[in-house]
N, C-alpha and C positions, 0 to 999 in steps of 0.2 A: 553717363551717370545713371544711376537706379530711382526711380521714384514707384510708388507703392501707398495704397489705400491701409489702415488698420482698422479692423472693428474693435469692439469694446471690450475685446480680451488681449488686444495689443497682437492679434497673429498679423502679419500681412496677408489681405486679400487678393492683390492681383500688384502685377511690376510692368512696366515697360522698359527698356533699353534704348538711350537715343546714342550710346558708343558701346565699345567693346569697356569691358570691368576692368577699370584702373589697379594696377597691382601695386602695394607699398613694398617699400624696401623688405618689410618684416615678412619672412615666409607665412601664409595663410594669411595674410590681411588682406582686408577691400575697405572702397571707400564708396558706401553708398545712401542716398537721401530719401527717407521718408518722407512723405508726407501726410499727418494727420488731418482728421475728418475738419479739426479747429481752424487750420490753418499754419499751425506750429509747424518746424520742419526737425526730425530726427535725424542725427548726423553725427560724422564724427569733427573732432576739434582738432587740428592741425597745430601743436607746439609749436612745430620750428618755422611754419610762415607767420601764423598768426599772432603767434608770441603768448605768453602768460597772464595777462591783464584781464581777457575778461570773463577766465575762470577764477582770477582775485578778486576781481569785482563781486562776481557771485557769492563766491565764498564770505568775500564783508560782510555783503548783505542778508545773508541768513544768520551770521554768528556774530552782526552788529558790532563788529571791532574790526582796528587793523590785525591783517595777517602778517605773520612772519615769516618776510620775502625770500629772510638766508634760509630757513629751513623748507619755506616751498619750494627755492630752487635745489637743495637738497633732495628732495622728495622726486620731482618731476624732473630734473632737468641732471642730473648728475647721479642717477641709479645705475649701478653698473649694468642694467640690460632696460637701456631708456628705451632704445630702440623697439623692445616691445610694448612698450608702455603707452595705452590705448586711454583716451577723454571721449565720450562720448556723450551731447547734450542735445537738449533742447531748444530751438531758435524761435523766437516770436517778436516777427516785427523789426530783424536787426540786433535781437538784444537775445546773451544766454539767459533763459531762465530757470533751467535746470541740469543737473549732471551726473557723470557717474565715471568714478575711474578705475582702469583695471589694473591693478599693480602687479606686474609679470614675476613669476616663479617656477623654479624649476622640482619638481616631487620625482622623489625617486620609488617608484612602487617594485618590490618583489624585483630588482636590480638596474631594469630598466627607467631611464629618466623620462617624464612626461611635460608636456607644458602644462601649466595652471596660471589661475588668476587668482587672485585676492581682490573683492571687491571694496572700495575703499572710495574715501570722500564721495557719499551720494549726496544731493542736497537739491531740494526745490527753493525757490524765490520765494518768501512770504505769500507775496501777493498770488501765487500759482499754484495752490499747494489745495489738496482735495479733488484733484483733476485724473488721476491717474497716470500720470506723469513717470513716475518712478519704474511703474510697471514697465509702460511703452520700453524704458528707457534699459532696463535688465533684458528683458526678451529681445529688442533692437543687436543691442551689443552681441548676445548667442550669435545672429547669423552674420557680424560682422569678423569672425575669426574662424578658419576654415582648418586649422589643426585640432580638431576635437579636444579645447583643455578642460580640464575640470575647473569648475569656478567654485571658489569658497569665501565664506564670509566668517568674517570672528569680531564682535564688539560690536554686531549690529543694534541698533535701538532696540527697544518695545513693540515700537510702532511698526518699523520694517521686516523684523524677525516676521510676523503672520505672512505676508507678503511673499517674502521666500519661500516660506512653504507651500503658497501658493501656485507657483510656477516651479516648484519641484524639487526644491532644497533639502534636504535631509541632517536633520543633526547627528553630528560625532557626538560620540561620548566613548570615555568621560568627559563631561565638558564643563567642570565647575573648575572656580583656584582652591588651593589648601593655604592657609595662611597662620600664623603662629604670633604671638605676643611673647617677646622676649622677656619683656619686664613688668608686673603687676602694676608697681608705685609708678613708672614711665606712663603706663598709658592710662593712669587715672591724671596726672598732670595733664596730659595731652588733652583729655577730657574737660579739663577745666580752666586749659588755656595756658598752661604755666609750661607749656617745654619749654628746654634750652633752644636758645639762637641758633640758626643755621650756620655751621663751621665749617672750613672744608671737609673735608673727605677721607679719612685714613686707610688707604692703602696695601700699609705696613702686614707682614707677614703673623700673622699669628702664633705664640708658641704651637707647638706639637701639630704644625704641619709645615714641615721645613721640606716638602716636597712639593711644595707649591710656588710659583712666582708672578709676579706681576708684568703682563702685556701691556708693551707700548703700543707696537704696529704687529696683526698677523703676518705671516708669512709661509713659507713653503713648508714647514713642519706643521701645518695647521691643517696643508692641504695634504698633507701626506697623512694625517690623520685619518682625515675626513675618507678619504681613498680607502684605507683599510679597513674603516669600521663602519661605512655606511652602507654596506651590503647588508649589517648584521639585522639591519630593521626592517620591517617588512614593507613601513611606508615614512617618509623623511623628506622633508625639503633639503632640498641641495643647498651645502652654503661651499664658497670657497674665499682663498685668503684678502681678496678683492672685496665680495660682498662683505665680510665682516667686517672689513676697515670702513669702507662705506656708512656699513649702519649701525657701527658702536665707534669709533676714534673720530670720524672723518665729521661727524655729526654735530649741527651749529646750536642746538636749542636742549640738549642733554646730555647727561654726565652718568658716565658709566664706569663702573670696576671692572678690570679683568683680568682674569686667572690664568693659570696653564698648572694642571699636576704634572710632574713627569716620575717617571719610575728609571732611575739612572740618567741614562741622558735620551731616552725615548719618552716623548709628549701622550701621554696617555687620558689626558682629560683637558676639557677649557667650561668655566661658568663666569656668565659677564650679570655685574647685578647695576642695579640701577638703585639709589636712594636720593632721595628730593624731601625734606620738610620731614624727617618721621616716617616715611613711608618707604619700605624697601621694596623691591621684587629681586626675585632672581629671574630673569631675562630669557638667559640661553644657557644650554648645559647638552656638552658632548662628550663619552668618556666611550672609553674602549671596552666592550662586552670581557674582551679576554682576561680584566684585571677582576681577582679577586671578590673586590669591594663593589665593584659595577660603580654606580654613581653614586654610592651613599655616601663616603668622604668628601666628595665634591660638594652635594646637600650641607653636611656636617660642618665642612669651611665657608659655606656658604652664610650658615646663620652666625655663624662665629663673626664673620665679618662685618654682618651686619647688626650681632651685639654690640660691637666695639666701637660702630658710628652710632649706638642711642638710639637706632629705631624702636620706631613705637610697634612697627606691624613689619612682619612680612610675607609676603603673598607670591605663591608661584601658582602660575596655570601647565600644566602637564597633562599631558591623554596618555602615557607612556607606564603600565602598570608597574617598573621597578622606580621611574621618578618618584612618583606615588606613594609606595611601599617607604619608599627611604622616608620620604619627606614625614610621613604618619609618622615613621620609629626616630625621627630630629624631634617630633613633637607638630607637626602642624598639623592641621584637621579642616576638614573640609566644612562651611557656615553656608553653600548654595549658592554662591556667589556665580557667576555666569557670563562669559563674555558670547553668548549664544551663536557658538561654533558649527556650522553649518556648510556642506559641500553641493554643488548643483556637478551629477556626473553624466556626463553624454552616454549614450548606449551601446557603443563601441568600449567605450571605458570600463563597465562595468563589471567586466572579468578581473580586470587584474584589480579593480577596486573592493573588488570582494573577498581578497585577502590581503587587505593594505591594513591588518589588526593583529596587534595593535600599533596604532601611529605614532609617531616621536612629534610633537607640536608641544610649541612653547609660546610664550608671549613675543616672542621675540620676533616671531613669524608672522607674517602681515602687519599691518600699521596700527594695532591696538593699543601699544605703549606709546606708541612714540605722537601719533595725533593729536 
């Protein structure tokens, strides 16, 4: 095992080695113990012995409710790349009091695929909190993955956004949503409390785009897509027809639409939106550079469909200047809104990160919708 001194900027000071560095299944992991000046021990958290319980426990205890166990085992325990999927906490005393998880992803920069993380569910204990804890617990995790990935954050707090800048985060931009009101009289009801009842979900095709269809499950057209046209961006997280079923179909605690355009019998686009209560997003949206229209038809069906379910609002987050474009000329407009998008790049990285612009990032990326 590793154990290690930190001063007050969380670096480690000094290590001793009482074996040789245990290696995880996952290429570039280790598994090694801090120990801070307090007494706390930094570490990582073991899923598959330990079990899930006393990162549920945590998590209770900061957001004062039960957790929803289908969707954390969704989350943690059935991500199509669990295996890299890293918990890293806090131990004081026998009990977690802190944590931070790293949601594995694959970014495709300028062709080549890179690892990344998404930092996601951080959270201290009540009783533990003003300690610097968070910090330890971001710079900890850095030297616990030894493939140089880039770690990014989207839908951080207020309070954590400073933080990250701290130890070296950088914001993307564009980094706001653009978001549209379909209906004046809808969203003055909403205002005053008089929308219609929650109803299912329609679906149904919309006139004048009869070149579109409704996805049950992805499949190998999806990835044949993806294959063809994701070279065209300079930077893109990788999805394929696995990850989508995972994080739009397969999924226990959200309800999602989802699209396919095609141009004869070639799948030329997919946008999956999400609407709950009045409030739409459009999700995810991948279309082939080669067609014409690029993504504006996609955008166009997009709010079409989400007239036709009575949203009061809807909001897409896009870095992508033609999402953008489209989205302005459907009518949405950007209000400042901000999931404050942010990437921490190692310095090996930084080449090909210096022409990863512009980016294709959507909401759909990382855990910001769906947490």
């Amino acid at each position: 095992m590793f154990t290690a001194a930190i001063d007050s900027s969380g670096i480690a000071l000094a290590s001793t080695r009482d074996n040789e560095r245990q290696q995880l299944p996952v290429t570039g992991a280790r598994r090694e113990t801090v120990q801070l000046p307090g007494g706390e021990t930094l570490r990582e958290l073991d899923l598959a012995t330990e079990g899930p319980r006393p990162l549920i426990d945590l998590k209770e205890a900061v957001y004062e409710r039960k957790i929803n166990t289908s969707a954390f085992e969704w989350q943690y325990l059935k991500h199509p790349s669990r295996d890299r999927l890293r918990v890293f906490v806090v131990e004081n005393e026998g009990h977690i009091i802190a944590s931070t998880t790293r949601l594995p992803a694959t970014i495709r920069l300028g062709g080549a695929d890179c690892h990344a993380y998404f930092n996601v569910d951080s959270m201290v204990h009540p009783a533990h909190r003003r300690k610097g804890r968070m910090r330890d617990l971001y710079l900890f995790a850095r030297t616990q993955v030894d493939d140089t990935p880039i770690f990014f954050s989207k839908g951080s707090s207020r309070q954590i956004a400073p933080l990250l800048v701290s130890i070296g985060h950088r914001a993307i931009t564009p980094n706001t949503y653009l978001v549209s009101y379909p209906s004046a009289p809808r969203w003055l009801m909403s205002r005053l409390h008089l929308g219609p009842a929650r109803s299912a979900l329609d679906a149904t095709i919309p006139d004048g785009f009869e070149d579109h269809r409704v996805i049950d499950r992805f499949g190998p057209a999806f990835d044949e897509l993806f294959g063809r046209t994701a070279d065209s961006f300079a930077a893109i997280f990788k999805r394929d027809a696995v990850y989508m079923n995972w994080r739009y179909v397969d999924v226990p605690h959200r309800r999602y639409l989802r699209f396919a355009r095609f141009s004869g019998d070639k799948l030329v686009g997919v946008v999956v939106i999400s609407i709950d209560d009045g409030q739409a997003r459009i999700v995810d949206l991948l279309w082939d550079p080669s067609t014409i229209e690029g993504p504006s038809r996609l955008v166009r069906f997009a709010h079409t469909v989400c007239e036709r379910n009575r949203a009061v609002r809807v909001a897409c987050f896009a870095t992508h200047p033609e999402v953008r474009e489209a989205l302005n000329r459907a009518g949405f407009y950007d209000r400042g809104e901000t999931p404050r998008f942010s990437a921490f790049v190692p310095a090996d990285r930084e080449l090909a990160f210096a022409h990863a612009s512009p980016m294709h990032v959507l909401d759909g990326d990382g855990d910001t919708e769906f947490s």
